[in-house]
C-alpha positions as a Markdown table, in Angstrom:
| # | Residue | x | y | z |
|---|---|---|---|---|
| 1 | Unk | 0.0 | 0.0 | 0.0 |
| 2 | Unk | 2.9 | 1.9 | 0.1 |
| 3 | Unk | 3.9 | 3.9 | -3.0 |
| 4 | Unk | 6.9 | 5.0 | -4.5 |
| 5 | Unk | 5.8 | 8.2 | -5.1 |
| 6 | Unk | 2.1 | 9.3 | -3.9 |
| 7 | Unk | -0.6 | 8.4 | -5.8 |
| 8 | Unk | -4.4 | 9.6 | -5.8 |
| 9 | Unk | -7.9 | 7.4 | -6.3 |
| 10 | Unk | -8.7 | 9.8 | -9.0 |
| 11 | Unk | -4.8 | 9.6 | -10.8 |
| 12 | Unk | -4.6 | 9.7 | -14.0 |
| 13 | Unk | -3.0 | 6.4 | -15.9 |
| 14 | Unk | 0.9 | 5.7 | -14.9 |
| 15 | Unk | 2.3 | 4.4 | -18.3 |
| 16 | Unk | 4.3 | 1.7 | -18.3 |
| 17 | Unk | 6.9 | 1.3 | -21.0 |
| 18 | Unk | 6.6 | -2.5 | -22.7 |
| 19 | Unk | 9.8 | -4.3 | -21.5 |
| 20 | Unk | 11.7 | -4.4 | -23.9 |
| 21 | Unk | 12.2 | -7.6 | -26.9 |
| 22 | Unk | 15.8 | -8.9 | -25.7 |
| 23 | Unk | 18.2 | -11.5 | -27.7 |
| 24 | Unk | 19.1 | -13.5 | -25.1 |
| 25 | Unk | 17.5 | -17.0 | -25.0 |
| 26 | Unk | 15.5 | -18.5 | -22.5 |
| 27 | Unk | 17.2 | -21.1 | -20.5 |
| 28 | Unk | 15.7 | -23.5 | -18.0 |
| 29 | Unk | 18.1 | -24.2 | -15.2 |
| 30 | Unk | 17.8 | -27.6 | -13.2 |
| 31 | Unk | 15.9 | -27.6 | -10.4 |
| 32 | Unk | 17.6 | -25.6 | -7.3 |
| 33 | Unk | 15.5 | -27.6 | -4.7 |
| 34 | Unk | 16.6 | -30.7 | -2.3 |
| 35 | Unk | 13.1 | -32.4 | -2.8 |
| 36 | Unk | 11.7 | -29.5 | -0.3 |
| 37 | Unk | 8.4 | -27.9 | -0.9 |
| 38 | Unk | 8.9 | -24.3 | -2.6 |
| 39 | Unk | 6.9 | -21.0 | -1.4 |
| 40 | Unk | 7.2 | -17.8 | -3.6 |
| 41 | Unk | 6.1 | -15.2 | -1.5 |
| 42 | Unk | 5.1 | -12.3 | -3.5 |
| 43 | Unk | 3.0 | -9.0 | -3.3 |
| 44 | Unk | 3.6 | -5.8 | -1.9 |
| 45 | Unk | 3.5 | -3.9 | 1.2 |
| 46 | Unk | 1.3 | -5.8 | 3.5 |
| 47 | Unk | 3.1 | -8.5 | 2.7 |
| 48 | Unk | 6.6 | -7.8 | 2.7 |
| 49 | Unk | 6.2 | -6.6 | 6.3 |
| 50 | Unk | 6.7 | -2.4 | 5.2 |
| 51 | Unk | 5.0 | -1.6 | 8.7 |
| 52 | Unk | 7.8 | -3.1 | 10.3 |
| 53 | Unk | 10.6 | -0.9 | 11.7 |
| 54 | Unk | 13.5 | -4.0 | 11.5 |
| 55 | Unk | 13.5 | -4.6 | 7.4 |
| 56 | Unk | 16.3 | -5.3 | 5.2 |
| 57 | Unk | 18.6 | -2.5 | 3.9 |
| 58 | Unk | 19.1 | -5.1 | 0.6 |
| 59 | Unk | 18.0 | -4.0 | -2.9 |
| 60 | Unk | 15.2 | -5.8 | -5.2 |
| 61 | Unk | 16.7 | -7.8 | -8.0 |
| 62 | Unk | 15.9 | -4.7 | -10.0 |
| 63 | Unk | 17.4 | -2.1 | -7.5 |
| 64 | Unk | 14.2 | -1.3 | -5.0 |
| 65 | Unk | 14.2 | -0.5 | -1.6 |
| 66 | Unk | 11.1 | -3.0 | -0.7 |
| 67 | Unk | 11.1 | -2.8 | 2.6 |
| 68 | Unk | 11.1 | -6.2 | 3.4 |
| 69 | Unk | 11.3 | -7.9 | 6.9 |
| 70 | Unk | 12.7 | -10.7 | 6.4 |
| 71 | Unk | 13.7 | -11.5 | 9.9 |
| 72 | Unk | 17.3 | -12.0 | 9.4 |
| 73 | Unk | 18.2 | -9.1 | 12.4 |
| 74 | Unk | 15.4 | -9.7 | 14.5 |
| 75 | Unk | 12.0 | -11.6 | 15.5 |
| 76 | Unk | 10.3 | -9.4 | 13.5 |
| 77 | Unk | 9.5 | -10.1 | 10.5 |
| 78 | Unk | 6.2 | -10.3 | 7.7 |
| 79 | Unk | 3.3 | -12.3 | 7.8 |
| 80 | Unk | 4.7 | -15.0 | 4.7 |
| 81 | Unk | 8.0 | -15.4 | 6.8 |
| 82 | Unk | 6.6 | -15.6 | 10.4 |
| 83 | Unk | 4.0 | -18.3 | 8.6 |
| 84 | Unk | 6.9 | -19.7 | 7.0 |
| 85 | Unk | 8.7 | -20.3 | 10.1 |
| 86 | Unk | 5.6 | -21.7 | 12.1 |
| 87 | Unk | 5.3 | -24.5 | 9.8 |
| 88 | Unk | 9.4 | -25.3 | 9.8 |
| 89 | Unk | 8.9 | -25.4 | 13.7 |
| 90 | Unk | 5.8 | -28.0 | 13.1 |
| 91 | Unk | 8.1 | -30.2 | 10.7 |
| 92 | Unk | 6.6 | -28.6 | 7.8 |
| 93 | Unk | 9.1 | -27.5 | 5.9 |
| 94 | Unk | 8.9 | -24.8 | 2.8 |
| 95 | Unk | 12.2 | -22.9 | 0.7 |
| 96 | Unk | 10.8 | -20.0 | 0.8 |
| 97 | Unk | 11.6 | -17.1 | -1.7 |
| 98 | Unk | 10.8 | -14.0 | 0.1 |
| 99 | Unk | 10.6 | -11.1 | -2.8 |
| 100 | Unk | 7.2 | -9.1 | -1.9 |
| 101 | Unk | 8.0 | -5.2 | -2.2 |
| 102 | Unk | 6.6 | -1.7 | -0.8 |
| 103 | Unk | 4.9 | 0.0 | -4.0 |
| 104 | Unk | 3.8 | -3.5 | -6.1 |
| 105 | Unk | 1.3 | -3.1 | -8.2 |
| 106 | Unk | -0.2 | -6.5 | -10.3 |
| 107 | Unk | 3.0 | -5.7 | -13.3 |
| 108 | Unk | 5.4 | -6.5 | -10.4 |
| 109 | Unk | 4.1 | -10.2 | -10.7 |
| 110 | Unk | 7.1 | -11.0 | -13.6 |
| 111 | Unk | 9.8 | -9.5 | -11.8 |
| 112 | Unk | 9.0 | -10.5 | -8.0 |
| 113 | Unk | 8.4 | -14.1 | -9.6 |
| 114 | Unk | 12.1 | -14.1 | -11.4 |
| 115 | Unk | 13.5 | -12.7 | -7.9 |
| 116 | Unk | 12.0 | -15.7 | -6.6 |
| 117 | Unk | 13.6 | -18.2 | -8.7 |
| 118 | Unk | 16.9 | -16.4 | -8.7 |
| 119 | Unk | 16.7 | -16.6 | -4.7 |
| 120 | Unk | 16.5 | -20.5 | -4.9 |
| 121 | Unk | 19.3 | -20.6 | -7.3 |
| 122 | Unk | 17.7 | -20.7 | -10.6 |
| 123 | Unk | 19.8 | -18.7 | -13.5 |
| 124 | Unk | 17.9 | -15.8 | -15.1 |
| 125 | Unk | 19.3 | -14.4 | -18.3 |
| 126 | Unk | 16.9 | -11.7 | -19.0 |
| 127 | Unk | 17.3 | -8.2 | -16.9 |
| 128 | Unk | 14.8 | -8.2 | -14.4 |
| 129 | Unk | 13.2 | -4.6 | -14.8 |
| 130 | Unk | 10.1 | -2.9 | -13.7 |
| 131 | Unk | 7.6 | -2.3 | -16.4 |
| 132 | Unk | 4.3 | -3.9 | -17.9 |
| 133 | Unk | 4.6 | -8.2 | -18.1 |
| 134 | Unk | 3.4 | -8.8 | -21.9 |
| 135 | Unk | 2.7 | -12.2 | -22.7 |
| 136 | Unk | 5.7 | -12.1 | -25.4 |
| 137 | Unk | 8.1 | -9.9 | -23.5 |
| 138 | Unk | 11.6 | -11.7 | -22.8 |
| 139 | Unk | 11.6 | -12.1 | -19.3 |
| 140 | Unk | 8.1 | -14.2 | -19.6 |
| 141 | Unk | 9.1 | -16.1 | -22.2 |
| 142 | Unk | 12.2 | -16.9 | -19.6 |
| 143 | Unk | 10.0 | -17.3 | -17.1 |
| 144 | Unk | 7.5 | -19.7 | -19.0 |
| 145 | Unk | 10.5 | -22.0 | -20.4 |
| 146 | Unk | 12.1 | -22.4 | -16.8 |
| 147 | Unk | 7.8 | -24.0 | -15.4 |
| 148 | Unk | 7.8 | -25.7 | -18.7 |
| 149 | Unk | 11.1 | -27.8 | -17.7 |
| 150 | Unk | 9.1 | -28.8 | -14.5 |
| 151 | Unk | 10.7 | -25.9 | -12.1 |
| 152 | Unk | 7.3 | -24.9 | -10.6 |
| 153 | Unk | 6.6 | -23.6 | -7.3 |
| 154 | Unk | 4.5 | -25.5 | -5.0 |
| 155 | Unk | 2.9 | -22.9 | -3.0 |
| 156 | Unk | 2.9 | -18.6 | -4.7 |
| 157 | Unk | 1.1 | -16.1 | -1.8 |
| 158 | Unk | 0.4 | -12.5 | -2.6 |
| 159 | Unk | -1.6 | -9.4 | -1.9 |
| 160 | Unk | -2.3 | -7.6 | -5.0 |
| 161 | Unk | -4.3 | -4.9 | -5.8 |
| 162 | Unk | -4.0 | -1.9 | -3.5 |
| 163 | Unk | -1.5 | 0.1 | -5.3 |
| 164 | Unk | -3.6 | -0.2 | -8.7 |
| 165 | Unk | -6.2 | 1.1 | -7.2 |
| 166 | Unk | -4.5 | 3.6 | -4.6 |
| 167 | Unk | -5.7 | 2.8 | -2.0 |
| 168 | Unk | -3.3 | 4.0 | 0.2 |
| 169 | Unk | -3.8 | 8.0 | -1.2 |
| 170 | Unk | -7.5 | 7.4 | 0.0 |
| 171 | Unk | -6.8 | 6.5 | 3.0 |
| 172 | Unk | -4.4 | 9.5 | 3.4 |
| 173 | Unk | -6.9 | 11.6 | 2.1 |
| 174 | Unk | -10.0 | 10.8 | 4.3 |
| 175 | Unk | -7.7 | 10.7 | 7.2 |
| 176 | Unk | -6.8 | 14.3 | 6.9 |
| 177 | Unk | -3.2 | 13.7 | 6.6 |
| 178 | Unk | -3.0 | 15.1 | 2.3 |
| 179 | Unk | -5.1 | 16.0 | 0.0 |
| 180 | Unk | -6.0 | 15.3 | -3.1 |
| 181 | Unk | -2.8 | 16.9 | -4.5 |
| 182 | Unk | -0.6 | 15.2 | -1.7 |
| 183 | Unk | -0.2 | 17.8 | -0.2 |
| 184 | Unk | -0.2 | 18.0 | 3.9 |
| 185 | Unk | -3.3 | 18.9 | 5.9 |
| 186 | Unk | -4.1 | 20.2 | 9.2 |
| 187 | Unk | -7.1 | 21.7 | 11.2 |
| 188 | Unk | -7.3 | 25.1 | 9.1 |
| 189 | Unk | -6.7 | 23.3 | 6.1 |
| 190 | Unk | -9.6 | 24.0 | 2.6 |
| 191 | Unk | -9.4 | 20.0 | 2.2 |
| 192 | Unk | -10.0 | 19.0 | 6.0 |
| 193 | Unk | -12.3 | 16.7 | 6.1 |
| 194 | Unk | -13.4 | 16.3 | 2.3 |
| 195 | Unk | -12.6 | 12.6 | 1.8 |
| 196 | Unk | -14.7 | 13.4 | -1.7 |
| 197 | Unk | -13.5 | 11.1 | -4.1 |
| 198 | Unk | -16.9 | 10.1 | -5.6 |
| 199 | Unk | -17.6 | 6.5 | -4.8 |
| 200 | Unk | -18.9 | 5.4 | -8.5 |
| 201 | Unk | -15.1 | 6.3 | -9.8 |
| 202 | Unk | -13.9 | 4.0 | -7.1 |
| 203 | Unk | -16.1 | 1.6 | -8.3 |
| 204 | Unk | -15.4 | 1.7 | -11.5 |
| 205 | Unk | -11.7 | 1.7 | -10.9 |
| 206 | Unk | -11.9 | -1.7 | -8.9 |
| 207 | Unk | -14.0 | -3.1 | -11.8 |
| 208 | Unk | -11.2 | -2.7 | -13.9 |
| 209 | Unk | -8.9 | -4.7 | -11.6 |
| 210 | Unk | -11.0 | -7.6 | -10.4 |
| 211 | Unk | -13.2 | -7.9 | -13.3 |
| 212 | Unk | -10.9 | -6.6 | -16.8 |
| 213 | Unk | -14.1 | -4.4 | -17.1 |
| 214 | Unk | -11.5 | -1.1 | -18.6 |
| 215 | Unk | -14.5 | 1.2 | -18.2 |
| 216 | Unk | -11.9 | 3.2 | -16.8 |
| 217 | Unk | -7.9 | 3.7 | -16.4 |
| 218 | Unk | -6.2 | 2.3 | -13.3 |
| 219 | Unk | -4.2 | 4.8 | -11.4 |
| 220 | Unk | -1.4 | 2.5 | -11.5 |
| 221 | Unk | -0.3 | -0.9 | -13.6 |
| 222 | Unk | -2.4 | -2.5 | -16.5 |
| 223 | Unk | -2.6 | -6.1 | -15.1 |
| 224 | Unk | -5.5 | -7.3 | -14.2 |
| 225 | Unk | -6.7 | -9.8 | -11.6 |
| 226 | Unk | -8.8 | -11.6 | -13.7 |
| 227 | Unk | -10.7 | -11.0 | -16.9 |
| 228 | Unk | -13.6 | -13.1 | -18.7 |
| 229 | Unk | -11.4 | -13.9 | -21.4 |
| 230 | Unk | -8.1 | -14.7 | -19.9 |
| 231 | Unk | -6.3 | -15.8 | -23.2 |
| 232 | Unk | -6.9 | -13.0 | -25.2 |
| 233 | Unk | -4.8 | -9.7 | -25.3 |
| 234 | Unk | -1.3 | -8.7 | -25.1 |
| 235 | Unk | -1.2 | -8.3 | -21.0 |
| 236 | Unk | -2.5 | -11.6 | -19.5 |
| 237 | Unk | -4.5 | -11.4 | -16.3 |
| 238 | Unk | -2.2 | -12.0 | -12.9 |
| 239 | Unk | -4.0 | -15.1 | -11.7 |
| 240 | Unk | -3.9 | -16.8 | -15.0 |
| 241 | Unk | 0.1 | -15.9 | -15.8 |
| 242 | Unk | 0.9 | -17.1 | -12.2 |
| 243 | Unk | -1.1 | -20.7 | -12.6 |
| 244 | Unk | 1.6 | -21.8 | -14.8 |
| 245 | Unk | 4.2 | -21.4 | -12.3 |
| 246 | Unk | 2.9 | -23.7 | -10.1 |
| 247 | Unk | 2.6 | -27.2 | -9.9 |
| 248 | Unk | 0.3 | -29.9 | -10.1 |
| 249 | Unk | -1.8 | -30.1 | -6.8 |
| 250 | Unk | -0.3 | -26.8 | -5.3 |
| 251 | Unk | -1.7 | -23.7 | -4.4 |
| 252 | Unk | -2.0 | -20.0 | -5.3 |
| 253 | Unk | -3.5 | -18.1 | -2.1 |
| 254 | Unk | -4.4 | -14.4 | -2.6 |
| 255 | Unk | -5.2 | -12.7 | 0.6 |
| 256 | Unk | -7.4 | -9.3 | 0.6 |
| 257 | Unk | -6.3 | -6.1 | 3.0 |
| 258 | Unk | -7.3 | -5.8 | 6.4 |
| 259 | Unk | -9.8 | -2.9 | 8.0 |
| 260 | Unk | -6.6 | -0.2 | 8.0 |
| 261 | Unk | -9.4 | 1.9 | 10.4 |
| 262 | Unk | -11.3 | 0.3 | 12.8 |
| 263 | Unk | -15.1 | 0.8 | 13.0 |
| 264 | Unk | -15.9 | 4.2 | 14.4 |
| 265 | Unk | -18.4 | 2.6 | 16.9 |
| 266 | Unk | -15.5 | 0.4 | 18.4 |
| 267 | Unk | -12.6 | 3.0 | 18.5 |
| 268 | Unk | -11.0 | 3.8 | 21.8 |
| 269 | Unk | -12.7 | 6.7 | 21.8 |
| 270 | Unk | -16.2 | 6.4 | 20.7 |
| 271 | Unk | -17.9 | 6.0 | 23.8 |
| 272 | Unk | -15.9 | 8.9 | 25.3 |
| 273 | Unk | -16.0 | 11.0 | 22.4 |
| 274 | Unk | -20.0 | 10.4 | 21.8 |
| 275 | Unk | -21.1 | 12.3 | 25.1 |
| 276 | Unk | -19.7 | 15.8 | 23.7 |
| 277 | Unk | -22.7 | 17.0 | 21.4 |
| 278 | Unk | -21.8 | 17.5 | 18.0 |
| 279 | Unk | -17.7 | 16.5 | 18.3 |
| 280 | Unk | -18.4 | 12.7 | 17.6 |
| 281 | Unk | -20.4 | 14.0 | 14.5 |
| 282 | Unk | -17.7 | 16.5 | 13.2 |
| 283 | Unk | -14.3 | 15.3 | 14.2 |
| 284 | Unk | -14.9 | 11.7 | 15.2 |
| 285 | Unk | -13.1 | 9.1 | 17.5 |
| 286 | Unk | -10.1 | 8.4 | 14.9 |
| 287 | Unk | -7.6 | 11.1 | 15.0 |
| 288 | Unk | -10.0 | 14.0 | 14.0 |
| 289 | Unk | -11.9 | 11.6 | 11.0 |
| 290 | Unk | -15.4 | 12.1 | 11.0 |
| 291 | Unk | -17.4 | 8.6 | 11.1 |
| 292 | Unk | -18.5 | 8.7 | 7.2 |
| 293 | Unk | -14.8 | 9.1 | 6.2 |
| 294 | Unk | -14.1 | 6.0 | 8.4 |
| 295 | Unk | -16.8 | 4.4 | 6.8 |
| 296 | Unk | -15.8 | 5.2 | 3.3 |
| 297 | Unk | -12.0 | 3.8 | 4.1 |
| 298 | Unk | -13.7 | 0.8 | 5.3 |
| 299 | Unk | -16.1 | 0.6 | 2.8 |
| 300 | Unk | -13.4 | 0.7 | -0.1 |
| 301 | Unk | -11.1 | -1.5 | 1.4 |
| 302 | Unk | -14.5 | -3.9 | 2.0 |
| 303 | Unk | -15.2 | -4.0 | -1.8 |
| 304 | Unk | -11.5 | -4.2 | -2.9 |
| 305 | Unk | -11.6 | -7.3 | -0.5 |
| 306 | Unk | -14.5 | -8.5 | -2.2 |
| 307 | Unk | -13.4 | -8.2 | -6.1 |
| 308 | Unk | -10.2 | -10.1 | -4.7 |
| 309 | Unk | -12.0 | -13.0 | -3.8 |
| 310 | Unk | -14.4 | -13.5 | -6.7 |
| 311 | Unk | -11.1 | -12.8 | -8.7 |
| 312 | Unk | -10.0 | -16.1 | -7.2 |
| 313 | Unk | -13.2 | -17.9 | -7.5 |
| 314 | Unk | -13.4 | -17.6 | -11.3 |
| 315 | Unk | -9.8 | -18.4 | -12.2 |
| 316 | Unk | -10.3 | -21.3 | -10.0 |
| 317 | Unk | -13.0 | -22.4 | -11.8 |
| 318 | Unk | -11.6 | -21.4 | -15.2 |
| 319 | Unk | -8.5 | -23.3 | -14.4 |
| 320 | Unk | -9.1 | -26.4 | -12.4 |
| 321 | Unk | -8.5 | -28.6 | -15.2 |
| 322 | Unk | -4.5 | -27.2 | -14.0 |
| 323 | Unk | -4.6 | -28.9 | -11.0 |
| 324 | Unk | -3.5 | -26.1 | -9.1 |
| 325 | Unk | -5.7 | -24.5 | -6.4 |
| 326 | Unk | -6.0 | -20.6 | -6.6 |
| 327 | Unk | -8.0 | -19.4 | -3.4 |
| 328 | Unk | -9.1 | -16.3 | -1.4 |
| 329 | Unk | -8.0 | -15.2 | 2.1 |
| 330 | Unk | -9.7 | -12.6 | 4.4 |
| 331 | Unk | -6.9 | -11.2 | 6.1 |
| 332 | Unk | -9.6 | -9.9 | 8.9 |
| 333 | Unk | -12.3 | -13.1 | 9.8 |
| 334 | Unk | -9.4 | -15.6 | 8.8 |
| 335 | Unk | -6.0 | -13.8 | 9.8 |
| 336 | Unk | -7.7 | -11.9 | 12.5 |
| 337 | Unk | -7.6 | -8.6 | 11.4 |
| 338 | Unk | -11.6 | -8.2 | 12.5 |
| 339 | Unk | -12.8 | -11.3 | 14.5 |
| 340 | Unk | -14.9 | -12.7 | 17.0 |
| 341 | Unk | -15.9 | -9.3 | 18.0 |
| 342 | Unk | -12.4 | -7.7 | 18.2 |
| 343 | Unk | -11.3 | -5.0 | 16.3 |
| 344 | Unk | -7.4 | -4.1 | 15.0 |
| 345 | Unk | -7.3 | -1.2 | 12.9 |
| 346 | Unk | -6.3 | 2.3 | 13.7 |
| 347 | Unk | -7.9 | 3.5 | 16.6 |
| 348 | Unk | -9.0 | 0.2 | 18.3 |
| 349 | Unk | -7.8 | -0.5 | 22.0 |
| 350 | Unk | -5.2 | -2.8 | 20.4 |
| 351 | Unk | -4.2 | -1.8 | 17.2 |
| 352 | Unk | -2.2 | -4.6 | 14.9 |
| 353 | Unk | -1.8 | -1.0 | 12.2 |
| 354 | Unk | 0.1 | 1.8 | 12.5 |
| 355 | Unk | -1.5 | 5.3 | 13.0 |
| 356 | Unk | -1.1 | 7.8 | 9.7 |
| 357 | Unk | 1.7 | 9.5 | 11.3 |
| 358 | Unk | 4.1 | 6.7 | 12.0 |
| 359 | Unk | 7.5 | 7.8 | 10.5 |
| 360 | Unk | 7.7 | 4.7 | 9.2 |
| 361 | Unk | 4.5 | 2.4 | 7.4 |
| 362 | Unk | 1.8 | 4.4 | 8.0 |
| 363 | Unk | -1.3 | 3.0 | 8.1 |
| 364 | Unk | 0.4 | -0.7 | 7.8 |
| 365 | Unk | 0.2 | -3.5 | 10.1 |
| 366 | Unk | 3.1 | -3.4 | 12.8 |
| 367 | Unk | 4.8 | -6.2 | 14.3 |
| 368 | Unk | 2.0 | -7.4 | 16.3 |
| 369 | Unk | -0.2 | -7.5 | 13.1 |
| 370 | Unk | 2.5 | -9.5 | 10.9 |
| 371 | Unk | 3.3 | -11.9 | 14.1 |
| 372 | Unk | -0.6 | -12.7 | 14.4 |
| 373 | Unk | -1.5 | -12.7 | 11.3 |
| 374 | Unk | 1.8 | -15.2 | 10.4 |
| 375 | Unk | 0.5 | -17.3 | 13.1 |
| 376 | Unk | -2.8 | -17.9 | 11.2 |
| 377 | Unk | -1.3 | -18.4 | 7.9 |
| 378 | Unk | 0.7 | -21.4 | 8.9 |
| 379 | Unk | -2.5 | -22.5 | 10.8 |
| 380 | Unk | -4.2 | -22.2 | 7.8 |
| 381 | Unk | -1.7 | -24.0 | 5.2 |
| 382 | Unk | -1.3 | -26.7 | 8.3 |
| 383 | Unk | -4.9 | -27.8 | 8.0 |
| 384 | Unk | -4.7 | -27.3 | 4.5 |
| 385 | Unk | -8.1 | -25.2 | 3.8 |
């Protein structure tokens, strides 16, 4: 949810250049693996653990500070890797590659994916660079010759999504900390309190991602999620380009965004703040938000979530014949982001999230969140659901 540079729900199209037709030939490497299962753990901020103060000071495969915490300095470290290390301590054991980065959107899928086999010792001859995955671009064609000689991952998990849609500039925007030019707020600010980006544009702009719908641009990337004709077209939908990569009986997992905001009726302050006449109504019980703005984040992130999941349900029915299982997570009934009556976003009595004006990932699960959240993701792949 993080960007690299800020980005708006209203933003206009970010083009991405076509990477570009190399000469060097596709090669599939043997396998790097002792017989151990493989994980490739890809997406972006909220899962490479951005919220996190302890991440690695490393560089992407293509040069990115992704903010990854990967554990390596301290007990720390994101959802996939906490999950990762549950299982290893259950004698389930995964080679996990680890390249989820702060700012994805769904064109980062090629390059995060090569990371992934680099990281487990497979060779990759095309440059890995950012840009727009085309189904004939020369790092996919790499990509698809390496699964067609049987080097498949057992197990991809992600979190897509939130970047194409810009999410995150919404959420900075109805929380009074920018506006709709990025620019900061505070109390005597024009912008305090607007949170006006119209809902049918949000709409729209999710449509495009979940469904292939192009009614309308996506502020960031051109992949995606899923599209009713998955074969067609020059930029193949993220679910079906990843199926390939995986093998026979494994699993895809794409997990949804928890409630960054908590619901204003169960904020710390709510009952507190309700007794004052007219201050609950105007300046709420989140950091000055007024309830309907806290709705509105919640409402977004609640039908993001949703276009996630039957994202998943249609590839998995379009591609069963595969044999590879593609399914939806809700990071806050089954990770525990929002469940059995307890609430973890901003402004609850135990927050997993951090508040907007964390120096460091704002408005991303902490260290609490990941460690939690990890727990239930191993409990999850343990019992195989």
């Amino acid at each position: 949810m993080p960007r690299h540079t800020r980005r708006t729900a209203a933003a206009a199209l970010i083009s991405a250049a076509l990477l570009t037709c190399l000469t060097a030939a596709p090669t599939a490497s043997a396998k790097p693996t002792n017989g151990e299962p493989t994980w490739a753990a890809l997406g972006d901020s909220i899962s490479s653990g951005y919220g996190i103060t302890s991440v690695s000071p490393t560089p992407s495969a293509w040069g990115a500070q992704c903010g990854r915490a990967d554990g390596a300095t301290s007990n720390e470290a994101a959802m996939p890797v906490i999950a990762q290390k549950q299982l290893a301590s259950s004698g389930i054991s995964y080679r996990q590659a680890f390249t989820a980065c702060a700012g994805a959107t769904t064109d980062d899928w090629a390059i995060q994916l090569a990371e992934a086999y680099r990281q487990l010792g497979v060779k990759i001859n095309t440059p890995i660079e950012p840009g727009t995955p085309t189904r004939n671009s020369a790092l996919v064609k790499e990509l698809d010759a390496i699964a067609a000689s049987g080097n498949r991952f057992d197990l991809i998990t992600m979190t897509f999504g939130a970047n194409n849609a810009a999410l995150g500039a919404l959420g900075e925007l109805c929380m009074d900390t920018k506006n709709v030019q990025g620019e900061a707020l505070d109390w005597d600010s024009p912008g305090w309190g607007s949170c006006d980006v119209p809902p049918e544009q949000a709409t729209k702009i999710l449509d495009t991602l979940t469904q292939g719908n192009a009614s309308v641009p996506l502020p960031a990337g051109q992949v995606p999620l899923w599209s009713p004709n998955p074969d067609q077209g020059e930029v193949e939908p993220l679910l079906s380009a990843l199926a390939r990569f995986v093998k026979p009986g494994g699993r895809i997992l794409i997990m949804g965004y928890p409630q960054i905001i908590t619901d204003p009726n169960h904020s710390s302050l709510a009952q507190r703040w309700n007794k004052i006449p007219g201050l609950y109504a105007t300046a709420g019980s989140c950091n000055g938000m007024p309830p309907e703005s806290m709705k509105r984040v919640r409402e977004t992130i609640t039908e993001l979530n949703t276009g996630i999941q039957k994202s998943a349900e249609k590839a998995q029915t379009a591609l069963s014949h595969n044999g590879v299982t593609i399914g939806y997570v809700d990071m806050n009934t089954a990770l525990g982001f929002e469940s059995a009556g307890a609430f973890h976003g901003v402004c609850s009595q135990d927050p997993w999230v951090n508040d907007p004006f964390t120096q460091y990932g704002p408005l991303h699960p902490n260290a609490q969140g990941h460690g939690q959240a990890g727990k239930a993701l191993a409990e999850l792949l343990r019992s195989g659901k």
